[in-house]
C-alpha positions in Angstrom: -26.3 3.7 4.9 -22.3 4.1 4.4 -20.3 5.6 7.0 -18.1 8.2 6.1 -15.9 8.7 9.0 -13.7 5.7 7.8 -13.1 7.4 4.5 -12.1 10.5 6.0 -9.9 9.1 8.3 -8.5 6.7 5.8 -7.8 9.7 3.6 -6.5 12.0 5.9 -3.8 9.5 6.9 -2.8 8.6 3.4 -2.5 12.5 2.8 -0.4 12.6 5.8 2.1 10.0 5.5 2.5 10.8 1.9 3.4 14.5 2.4 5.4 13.3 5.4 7.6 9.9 3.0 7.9 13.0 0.7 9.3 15.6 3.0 11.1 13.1 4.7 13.0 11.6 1.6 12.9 15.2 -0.1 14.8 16.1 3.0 17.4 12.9 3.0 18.2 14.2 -0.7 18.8 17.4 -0.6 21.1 16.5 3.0 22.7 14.2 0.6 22.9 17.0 -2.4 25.2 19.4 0.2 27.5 16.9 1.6 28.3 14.7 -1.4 27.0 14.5 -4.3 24.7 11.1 -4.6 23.0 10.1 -7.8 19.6 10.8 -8.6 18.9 8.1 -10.2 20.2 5.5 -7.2 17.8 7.8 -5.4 14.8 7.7 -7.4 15.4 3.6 -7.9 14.8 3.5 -4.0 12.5 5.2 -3.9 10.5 2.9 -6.6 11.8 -0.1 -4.4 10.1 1.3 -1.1 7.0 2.1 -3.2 7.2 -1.1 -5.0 6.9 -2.7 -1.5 4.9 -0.5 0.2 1.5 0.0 -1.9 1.0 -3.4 -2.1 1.1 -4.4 1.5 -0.8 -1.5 2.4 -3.6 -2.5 -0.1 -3.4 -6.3 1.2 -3.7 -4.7 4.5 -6.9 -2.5 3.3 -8.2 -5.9 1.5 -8.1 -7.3 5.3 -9.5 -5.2 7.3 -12.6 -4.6 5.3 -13.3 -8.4 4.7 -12.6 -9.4 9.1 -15.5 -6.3 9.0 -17.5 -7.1 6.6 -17.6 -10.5 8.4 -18.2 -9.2 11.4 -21.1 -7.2 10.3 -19.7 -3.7 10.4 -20.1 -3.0 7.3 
């Protein structure tokens, strides 16, 4: 039988640090909005760089730690 308490936990921390990069960089623009004005679209290609970096090391990082488990029988 599959245990669930991985999943949850796996999605409560991608819910988490998504709505805290988002706040975070929401926050960091609109700081950048009042002082001087900085180009959204210098922004927004950042942004695509971090994610652009980002996704796929945390998927290679998923990929890992399910096979060292599912080698080590806890799966």
């Amino acid at each position: 039988m599959f245990d669930w308490v991985p999943v949850v936990f796996i999605s409560f921390k991608v819910i988490v640090f998504g709505t805290g990069m988002f706040l975070a960089i929401k926050w960091h623009y609109d700081q950048g909005r009042m002082g001087r004005q900085t180009e959204r679209r210098a922004v927004l290609v950042a942004i695509g760089k971090v994610a652009a970096v980002c996704v796929p090391l945390l998927l290679g990082v998923l990929f890992v730690t399910f096979t060292v488990a599912g080698k080590l029988g806890l799966t």
